[in-house]
N, C-alpha and C positions, 0 to 999 in steps of 0.2 A: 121694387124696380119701377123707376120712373119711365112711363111711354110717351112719345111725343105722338100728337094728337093734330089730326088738320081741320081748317076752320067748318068741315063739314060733321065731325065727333069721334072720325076715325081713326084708328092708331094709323101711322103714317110704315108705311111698308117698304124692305130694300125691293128693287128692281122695278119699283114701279114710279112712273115720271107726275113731280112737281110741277108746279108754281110756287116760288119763293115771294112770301106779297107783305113788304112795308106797311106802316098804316097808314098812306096816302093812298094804297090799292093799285101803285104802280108794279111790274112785273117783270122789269127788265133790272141790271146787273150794272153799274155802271165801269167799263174798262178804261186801264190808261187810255184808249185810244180812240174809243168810241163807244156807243153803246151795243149794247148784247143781249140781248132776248138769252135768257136762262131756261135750257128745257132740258135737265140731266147732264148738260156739261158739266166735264171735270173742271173746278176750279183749284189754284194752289194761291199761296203767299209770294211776295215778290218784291225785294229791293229796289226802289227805283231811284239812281244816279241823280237825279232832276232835283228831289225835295228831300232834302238830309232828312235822316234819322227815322225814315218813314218805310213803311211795308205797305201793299196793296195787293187784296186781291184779285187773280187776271184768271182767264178761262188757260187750258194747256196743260192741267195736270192728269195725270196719268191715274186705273184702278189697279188699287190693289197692290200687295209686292210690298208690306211694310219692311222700311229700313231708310238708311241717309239716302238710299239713291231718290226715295218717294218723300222724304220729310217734308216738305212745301205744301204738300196732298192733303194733310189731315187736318181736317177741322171736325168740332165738336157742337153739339145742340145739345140745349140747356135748357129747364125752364126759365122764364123773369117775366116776375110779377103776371100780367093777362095775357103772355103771350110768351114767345123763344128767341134765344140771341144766337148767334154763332160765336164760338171762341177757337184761337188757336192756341195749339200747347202740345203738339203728339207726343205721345208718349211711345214709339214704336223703333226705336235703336237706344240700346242701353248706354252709350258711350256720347252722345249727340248733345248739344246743349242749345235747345232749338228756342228762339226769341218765343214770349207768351204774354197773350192779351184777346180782349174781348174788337167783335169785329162790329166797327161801326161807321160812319156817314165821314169820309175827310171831302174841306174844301179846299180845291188849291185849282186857283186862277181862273172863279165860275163853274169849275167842274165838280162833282159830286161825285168821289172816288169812295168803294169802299178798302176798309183799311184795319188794320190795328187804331183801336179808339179807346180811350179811357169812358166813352161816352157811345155802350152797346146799342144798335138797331136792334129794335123790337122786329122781327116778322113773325107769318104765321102761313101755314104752306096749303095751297089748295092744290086736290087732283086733276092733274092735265085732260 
């Protein structure tokens, strides 16, 4: 059993609140619409109309209740290489055939969205 670990040694625990930290040491989330300070917001995946063929993730997703109503919701941690990526892929409706990809840094128009990326962010999660 693989545990995800935070930059302090410690297995990383449900119910207790993060920091999600890049390796520029920055700490915030960036949203379609602005930026967002991450401190145990739900975040989901999200089609955005603007930039073909593209998903983003945006804070607004819901805990808990696996199924298609929550498919957006699920994202997974991994190790890679010195540190952890996020990917999406749930696996939680048997019938659903839900878009899957590693979540990483998109540019689009000076902004720095994160997204579905063939080219994963490393972070590593310190205690709030």
């Amino acid at each position: 059993m693989n545990l995800t670990l935070g930059i302090d040694g410690n297995v990383v625990q449900v119910g207790v609140d993060y920091y999600i930290v890049p390796p520029d040491g920055s700490i915030q989330v960036l949203n379609q619409t602005s930026n967002v300070s991450v401190l145990s917001t739900m975040l989901r995946l999200e089609y955005n109309d603007d930039v073909p063929n593209q998903f983003f993730v945006t804070t607004g997703g819901v805990k808990g209740n696996p199924g298609r109503e929550t498919l957006s919701n699920w994202f997974g941690i991994q190790r890679y290489e010195d540190a952890y990526i996020f990917y999406f892929c749930p696996a939680v409706c048997n019938y659903c055939r839900p878009v899957c990809g590693n979540i990483g840094v998109i540019l689009d128009n000076g902004r720095r969205l994160l997204g579905l990326s063939n080219q994963p962010l490393k972070v590593t999660f310190k205690k709030a």
